[in-house]
DRENVOPA-564713 format. One record per residue (C-alpha): residue number from 1; residue in one letter; chain; x, y, z. Coordinates in steps of 0.25 Angstrom, whole numbers. Last residue first. Example, Ala and Ser with C-alpha at 12.3 -4.5 7.8 and 13.67 -1.06 7.14 Angstrom:
# DRENVOPA-564713
{roti 2 S A {55 -4 29}} {roti 1 A A {49 -18 31}} 
END
This chain:
# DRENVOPA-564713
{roti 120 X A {-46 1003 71}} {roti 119 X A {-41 1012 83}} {roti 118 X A {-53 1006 92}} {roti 117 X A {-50 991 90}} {roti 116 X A {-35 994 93}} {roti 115 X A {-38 1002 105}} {roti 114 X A {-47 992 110}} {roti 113 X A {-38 981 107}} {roti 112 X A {-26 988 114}} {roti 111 X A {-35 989 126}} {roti 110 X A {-38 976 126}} {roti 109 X A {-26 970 127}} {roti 108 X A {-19 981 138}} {roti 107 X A {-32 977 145}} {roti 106 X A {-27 961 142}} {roti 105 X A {-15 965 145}} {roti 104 X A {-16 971 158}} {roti 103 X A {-24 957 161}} {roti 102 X A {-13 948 158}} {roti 101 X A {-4 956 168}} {roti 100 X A {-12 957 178}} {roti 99 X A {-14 943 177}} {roti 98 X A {-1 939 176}} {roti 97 X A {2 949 189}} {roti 96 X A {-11 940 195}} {roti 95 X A {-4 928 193}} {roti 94 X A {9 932 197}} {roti 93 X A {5 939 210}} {roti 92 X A {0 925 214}} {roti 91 X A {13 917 211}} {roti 90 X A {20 927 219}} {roti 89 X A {9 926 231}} {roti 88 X A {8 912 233}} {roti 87 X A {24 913 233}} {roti 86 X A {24 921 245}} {roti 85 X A {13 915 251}} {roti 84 X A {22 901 249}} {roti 83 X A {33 910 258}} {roti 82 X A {22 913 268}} {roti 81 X A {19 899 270}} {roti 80 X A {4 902 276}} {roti 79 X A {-3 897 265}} {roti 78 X A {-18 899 265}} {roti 77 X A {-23 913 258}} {roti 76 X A {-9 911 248}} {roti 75 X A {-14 899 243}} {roti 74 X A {-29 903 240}} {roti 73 X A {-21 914 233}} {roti 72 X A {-11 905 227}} {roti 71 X A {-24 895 221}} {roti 70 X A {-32 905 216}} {roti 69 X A {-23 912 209}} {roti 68 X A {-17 898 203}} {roti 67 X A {-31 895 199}} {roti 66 X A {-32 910 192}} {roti 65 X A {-19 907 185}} {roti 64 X A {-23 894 180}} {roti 63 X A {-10 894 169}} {roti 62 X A {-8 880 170}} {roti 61 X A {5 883 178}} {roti 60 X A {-2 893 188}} {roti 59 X A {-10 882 191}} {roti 58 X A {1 872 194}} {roti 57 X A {7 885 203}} {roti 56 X A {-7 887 209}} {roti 55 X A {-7 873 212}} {roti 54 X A {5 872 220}} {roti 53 X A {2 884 227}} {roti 52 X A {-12 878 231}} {roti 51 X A {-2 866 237}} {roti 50 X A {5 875 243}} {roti 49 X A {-4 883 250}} {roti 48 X A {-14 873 254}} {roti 47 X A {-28 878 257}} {roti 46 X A {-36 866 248}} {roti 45 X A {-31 858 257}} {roti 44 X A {-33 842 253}} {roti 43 X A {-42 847 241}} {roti 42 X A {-29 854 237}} {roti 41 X A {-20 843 234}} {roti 40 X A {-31 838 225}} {roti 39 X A {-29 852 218}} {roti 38 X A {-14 850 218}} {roti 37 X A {-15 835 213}} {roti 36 X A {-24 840 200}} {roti 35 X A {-14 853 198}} {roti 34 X A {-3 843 197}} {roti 33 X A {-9 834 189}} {roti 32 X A {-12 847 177}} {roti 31 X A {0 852 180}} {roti 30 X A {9 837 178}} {roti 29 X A {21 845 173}} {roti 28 X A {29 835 182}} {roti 27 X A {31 850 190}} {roti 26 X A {18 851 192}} {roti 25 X A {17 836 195}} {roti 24 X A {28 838 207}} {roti 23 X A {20 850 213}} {roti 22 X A {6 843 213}} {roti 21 X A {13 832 221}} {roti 20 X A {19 839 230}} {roti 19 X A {6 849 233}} {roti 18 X A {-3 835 235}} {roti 17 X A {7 831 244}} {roti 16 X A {6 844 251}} {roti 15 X A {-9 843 251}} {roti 14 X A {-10 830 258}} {roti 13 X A {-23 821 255}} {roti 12 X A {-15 809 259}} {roti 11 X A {-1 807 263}} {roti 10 X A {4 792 263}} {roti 9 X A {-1 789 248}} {roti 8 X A {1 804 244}} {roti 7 X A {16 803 247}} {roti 6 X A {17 790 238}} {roti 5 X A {13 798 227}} {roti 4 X A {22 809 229}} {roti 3 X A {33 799 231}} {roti 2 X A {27 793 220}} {roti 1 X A {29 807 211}} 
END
């Protein structure tokens, strides 16, 4: 963290040091800070695919699926690494087959009540 820190004080305002550092407190289990310098990061250039990938991860994480949508797909629409798209696009396809699946539940759910409430 102080070679981070020392990184910041010779490089300002860079999204890439913004996207390091945010990666290593993720993986201290600092979420909450790591989201906080990912965010900042992104005030920089709020188009930057990594770090907006780094976020949706943290994101994904807290279990703010719909901010980690956001983020990917905002992601996806300005990177141009096309292996990075490539794992945009995984990450993305997970959170809507979660939500496919939650919400075939809840219809499955909901079904089953009204049958039980109308077979009483």
């Amino acid at each position: 963290m102080q070679l981070i820190q020392e990184l910041e004080g010779v490089v300002q305002n860079d999204p890439e040091v913004y996207s390091i550092k945010s990666t290593i407190l993720f993986h201290l289990n600092e979420v909450t800070k790591a989201e906080e310098v990912a965010e900042i990061g992104l005030l920089f250039n709020p188009v930057d695919s990594d770090l907006l990938f780094n976020l949706a991860i943290i994101l994904l994480s807290s279990s703010k699926d719909s901010q980690a949508r956001h983020m990917l797909s905002i992601a996806i629409d300005y990177c141009q690494k096309p292996a990075l798209v490539q794992d945009l696009n995984k990450y993305l396809e997970q959170i809507e087959r979660k939500y496919q699946l939650s919400d075939t539940w809840e219809i499955q759910r909901y079904g089953m009540n009204l049958i039980n409430m109308y077979t009483i």
